[in-house]
Each structure stands twice: as structure tokens, then as C-alpha cells.
VOGU-3710 file (C-alpha; in Angstrom, 3 decimals, decimal comma):
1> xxxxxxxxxx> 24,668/-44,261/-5,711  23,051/-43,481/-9,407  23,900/-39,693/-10,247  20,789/-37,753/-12,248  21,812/-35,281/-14,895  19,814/-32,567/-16,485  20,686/-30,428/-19,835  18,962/-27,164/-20,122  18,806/-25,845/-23,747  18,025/-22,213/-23,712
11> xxxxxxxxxx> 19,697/-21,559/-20,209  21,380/-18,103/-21,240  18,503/-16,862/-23,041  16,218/-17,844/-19,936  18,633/-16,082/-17,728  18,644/-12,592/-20,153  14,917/-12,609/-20,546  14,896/-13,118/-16,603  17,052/-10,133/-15,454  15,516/-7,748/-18,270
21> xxxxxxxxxx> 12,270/-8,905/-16,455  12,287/-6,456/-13,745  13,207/-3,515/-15,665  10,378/-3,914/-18,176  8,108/-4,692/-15,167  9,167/-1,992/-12,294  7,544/0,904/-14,566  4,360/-1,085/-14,990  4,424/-1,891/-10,947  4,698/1,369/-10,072
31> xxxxxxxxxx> 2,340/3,008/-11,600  0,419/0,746/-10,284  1,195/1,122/-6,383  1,785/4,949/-7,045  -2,225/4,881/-8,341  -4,036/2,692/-5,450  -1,583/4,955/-2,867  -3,150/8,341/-4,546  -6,354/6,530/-4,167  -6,264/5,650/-0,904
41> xxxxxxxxxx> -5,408/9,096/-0,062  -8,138/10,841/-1,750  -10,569/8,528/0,085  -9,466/8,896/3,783  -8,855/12,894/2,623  -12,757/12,754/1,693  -13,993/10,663/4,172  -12,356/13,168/7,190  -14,791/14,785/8,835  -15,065/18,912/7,453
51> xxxxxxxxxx> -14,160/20,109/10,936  -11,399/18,142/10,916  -8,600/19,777/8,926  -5,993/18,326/11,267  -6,004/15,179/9,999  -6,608/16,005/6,490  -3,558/18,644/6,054  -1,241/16,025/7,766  -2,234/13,037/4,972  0,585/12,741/2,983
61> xxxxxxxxxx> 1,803/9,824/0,699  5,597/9,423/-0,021  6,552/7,403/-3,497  9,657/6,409/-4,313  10,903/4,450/-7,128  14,245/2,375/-7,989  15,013/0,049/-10,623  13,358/-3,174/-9,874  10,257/-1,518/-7,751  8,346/1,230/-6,170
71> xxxxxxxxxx> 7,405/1,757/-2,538  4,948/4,386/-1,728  3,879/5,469/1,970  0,721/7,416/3,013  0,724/8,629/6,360  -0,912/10,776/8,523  1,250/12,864/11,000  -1,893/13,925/12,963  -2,214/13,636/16,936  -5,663/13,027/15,987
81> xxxxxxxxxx> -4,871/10,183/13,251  -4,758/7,280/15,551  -7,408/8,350/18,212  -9,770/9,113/15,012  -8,843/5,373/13,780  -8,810/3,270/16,547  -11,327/5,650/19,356  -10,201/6,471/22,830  -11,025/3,974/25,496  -10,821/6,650/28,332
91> xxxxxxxxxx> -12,353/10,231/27,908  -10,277/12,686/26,416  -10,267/16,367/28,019  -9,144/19,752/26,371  -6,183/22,043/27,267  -8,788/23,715/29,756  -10,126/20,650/31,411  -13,437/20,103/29,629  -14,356/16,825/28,820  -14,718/15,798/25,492
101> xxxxxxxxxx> -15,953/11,955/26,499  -14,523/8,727/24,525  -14,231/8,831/21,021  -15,858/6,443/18,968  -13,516/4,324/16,217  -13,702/5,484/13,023  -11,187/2,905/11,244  -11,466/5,387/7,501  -7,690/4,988/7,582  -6,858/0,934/8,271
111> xxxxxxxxxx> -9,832/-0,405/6,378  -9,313/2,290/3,788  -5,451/1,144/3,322  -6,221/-2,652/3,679  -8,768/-2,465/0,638  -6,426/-0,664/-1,120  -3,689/-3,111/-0,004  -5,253/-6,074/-1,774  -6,561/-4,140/-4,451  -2,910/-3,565/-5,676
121> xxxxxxxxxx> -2,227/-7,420/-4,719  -4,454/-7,998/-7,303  -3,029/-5,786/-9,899  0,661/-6,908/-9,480  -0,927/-10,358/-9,648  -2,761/-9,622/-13,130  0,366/-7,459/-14,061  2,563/-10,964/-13,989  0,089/-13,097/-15,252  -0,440/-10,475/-18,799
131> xxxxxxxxx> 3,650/-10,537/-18,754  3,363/-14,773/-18,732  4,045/-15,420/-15,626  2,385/-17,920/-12,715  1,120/-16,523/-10,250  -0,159/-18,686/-7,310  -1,433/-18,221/-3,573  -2,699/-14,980/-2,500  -1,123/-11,906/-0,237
//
């Protein structure tokens, strides 16, 4: 059986630059997922119906940041957040029986977030790629 050996020159400096790599980076990342989460919020926020201050006191968005990344929620703690999103199938009545008929989807919220989803896909992709690194596939 023939045996293959490889030499690496540079190994410990490789591994260095590699574990500084996601301290330098996680500042630059979250700003970045911090920023398309604020903007995602301030579009559903404005795109809420006037009437409807329900669902726009109940948007929230949650960051939260560590060393090597940055998570950041929005979320809307509404009764009426899904039923506004997705429409009623059945028709909905009030607390005194009148009916209010089906509600019509309004999707402000998913299409909203997906957007901004891929929009920050995007950004951590270029954020890599200015920092030297490959980037390949897609989210």
C-alpha cells in the first residue's frame, strides 16, 4: 500500500490568522444582521394598517451578540400577527357575536422577513469575500 505525505509550511500562522478570524469578523456581522433586523421592523411597523396598533406595539426585535456572532429576533406577540399574515379561512366573529367575515392574507410580515433574510445572506456573503475569503453556493 503506497502512503501519501503532505508538508504544510505556514500551518501555525494559518491556524492564528484562522481563530482571530471570527473576532475581527463578529463586529462586522453584526452590525450587519442588527441593521437588516431594524429594517425589517420599520417596514412591517409602516406597512400595518393605522387602525391597527395591535400589531404594531407588539413588533419587537431582540439582538443579541457573543463573540463569534450575532442573532437578532423580530417578533410580533400580536393575536392578530398571524391571522393578519396568513388570513382566516373561516369567518372570524367579535366578543359579541358579530361577524367580521374571513380575513384576507396580508403576508407584510413573511415576505417582509424573507427579503430581508437574503438581503443579509448577501451581505455576510460580500462581508467574507472583502475579508478574502470564498464564498460559494447560496442560502
Amino acid at each position: 500500500m503506497n502512503r501519501v505525505f503532505f508538508t504544510w509550511s505556514g500551518l501555525e500562522e494559518l491556524k492564528a490568522q484562522l481563530r482571530a478570524l471570527p473576532a475581527e469578523l463578529a463586529g462586522e456581522a453584526a452590525n450587519i444582521v442588527e441593521g437588516r433586523a431594524n429594517g425589517a421592523a420599520l417596514t412591517i411597523k409602516s406597512g400595518y394598517p393605522s387602525r391597527a396598533g395591535d400589531l404594531r406595539d407588539k413588533l419587537t426585535v431582540e439582538h443579541t451578540r457573543s463573540r463569534f456572532g450575532a442573532r437578532s429576533v423580530v417578533r410580533n406577540t400580536s393575536d392578530h400577527a398571524l391571522p393578519f399574515d396568513l388570513g382566516s379561512q373561516v369567518n372570524r366573529y367579535t366578543t359579541r357575536g358579530v361577524n367580521r367575515g374571513r380575513m384576507p392574507a396580508t403576508p407584510l410580515f413573511s415576505q417582509t422577513m424573507g427579503r430581508a433574510r437574503r438581503a443579509m445572506h448577501a451581505d455576510l456573503a460580500d462581508l467574507l469575500r472583502r475579508h478574502g475569503l470564498t464564498v460559494t453556493g447560496e442560502a
